[in-house]
C-alpha positions in Angstrom: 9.1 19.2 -14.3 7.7 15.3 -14.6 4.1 14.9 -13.2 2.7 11.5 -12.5 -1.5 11.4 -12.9 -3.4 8.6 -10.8 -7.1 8.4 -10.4 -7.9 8.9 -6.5 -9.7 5.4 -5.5 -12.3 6.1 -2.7 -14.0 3.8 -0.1 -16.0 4.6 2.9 -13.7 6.8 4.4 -10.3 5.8 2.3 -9.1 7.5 -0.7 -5.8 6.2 -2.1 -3.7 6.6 -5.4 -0.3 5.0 -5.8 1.8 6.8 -7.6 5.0 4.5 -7.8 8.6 4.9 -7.4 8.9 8.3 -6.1 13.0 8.7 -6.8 12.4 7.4 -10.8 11.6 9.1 -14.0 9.0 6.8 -14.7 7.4 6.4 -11.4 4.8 4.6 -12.6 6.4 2.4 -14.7 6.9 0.5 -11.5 3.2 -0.4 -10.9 2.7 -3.5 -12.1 -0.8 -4.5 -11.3 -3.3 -2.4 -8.4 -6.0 -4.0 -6.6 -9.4 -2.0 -6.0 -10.0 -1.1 -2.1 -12.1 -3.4 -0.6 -13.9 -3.1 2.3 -15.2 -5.6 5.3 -16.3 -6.1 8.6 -14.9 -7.8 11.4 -17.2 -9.2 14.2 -16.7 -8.9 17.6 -16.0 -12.8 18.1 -13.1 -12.4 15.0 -11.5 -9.0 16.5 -8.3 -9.5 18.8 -9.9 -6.8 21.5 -13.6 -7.7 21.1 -14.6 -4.7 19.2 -16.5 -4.8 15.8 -14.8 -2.8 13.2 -14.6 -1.8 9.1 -11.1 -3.1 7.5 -10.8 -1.2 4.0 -7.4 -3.1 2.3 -5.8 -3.0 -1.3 -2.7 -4.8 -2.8 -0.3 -3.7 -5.5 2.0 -5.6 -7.6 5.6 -3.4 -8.1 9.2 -3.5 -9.0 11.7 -2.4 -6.4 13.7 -1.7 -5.0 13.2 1.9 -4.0 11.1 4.5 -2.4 7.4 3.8 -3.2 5.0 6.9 -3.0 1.2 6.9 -2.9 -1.6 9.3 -2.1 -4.0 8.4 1.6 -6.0 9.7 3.5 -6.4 8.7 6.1 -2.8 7.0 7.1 -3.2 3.0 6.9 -2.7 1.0 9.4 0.3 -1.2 7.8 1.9 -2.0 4.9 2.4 -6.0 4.5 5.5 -7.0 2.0 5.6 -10.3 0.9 9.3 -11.8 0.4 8.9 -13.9 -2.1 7.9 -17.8 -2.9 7.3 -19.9 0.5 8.1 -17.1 3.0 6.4 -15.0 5.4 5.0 -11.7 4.6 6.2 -8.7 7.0 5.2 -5.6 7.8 6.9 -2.4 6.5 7.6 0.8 8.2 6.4 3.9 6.6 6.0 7.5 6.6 3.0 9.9 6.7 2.2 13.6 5.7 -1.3 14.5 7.4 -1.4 17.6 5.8 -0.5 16.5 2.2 -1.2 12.4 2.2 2.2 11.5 1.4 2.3 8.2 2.2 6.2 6.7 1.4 7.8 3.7 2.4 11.5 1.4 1.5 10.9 -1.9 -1.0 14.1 -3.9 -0.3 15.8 -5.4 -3.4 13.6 -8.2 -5.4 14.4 -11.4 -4.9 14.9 -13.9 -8.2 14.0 -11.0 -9.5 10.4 -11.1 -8.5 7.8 -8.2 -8.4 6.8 -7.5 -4.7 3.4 -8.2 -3.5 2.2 -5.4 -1.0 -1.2 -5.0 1.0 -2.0 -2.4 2.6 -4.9 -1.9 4.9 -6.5 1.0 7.4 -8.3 -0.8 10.4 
């Protein structure tokens, strides 16, 4: 057996570890750069229903394509890919153990052969 260690990052009421490329040998080879968690607060005037509110968010820099893994607790509340130079970033579907924090979602193939950007954020 191969085990991947990751420190557990913890924010308020975050805690998140990426772990990497969850069908690889070297899943962590994959990781090329990881933001810390950072956390701020949206005023009522800036929310889209009025309410005030925390946002924690992170990024990560990694190769692709494949099945990315990561540690969360709670589950965030999207997962932001951006495509590449000049386009639009979208948002990617994912999947979510409560009971384990398996957090798991599909990078699509890099284009130019560019690392994807992803941000991640629990609202």
């Amino acid at each position: 057996e191969i085990f991947t260690i990751t420190p557990i990052e913890t924010s308020g009421r975050v805690s998140w570890a990426p772990i990497g490329l969850g069908d690889m040998l070297n899943s962590g080879g994959a990781l090329l750069d990881v933001g810390r968690l950072e956390e701020a607060t949206i005023t009522a005037d800036a929310a889209q229903d009025g309410q005030r509110g925390e946002i924690i968010s992170t990024s990560i820099v990694t190769r692709g394509p494949g099945r990315f893994v990561a540690f969360s607790q709670p589950a965030p509340s999207r997962i932001f890919i951006d495509g590449g130079y000049g386009s639009v970033p979208s948002e990617l579907a994912f999947d979510y153990t409560e009971e384990t924090g398996l957090l798991s979602f599909i990078l699509p193939d890099e284009r130019n052969e560019e690392a994807h950007q992803v941000a991640i954020s629990w609202d």
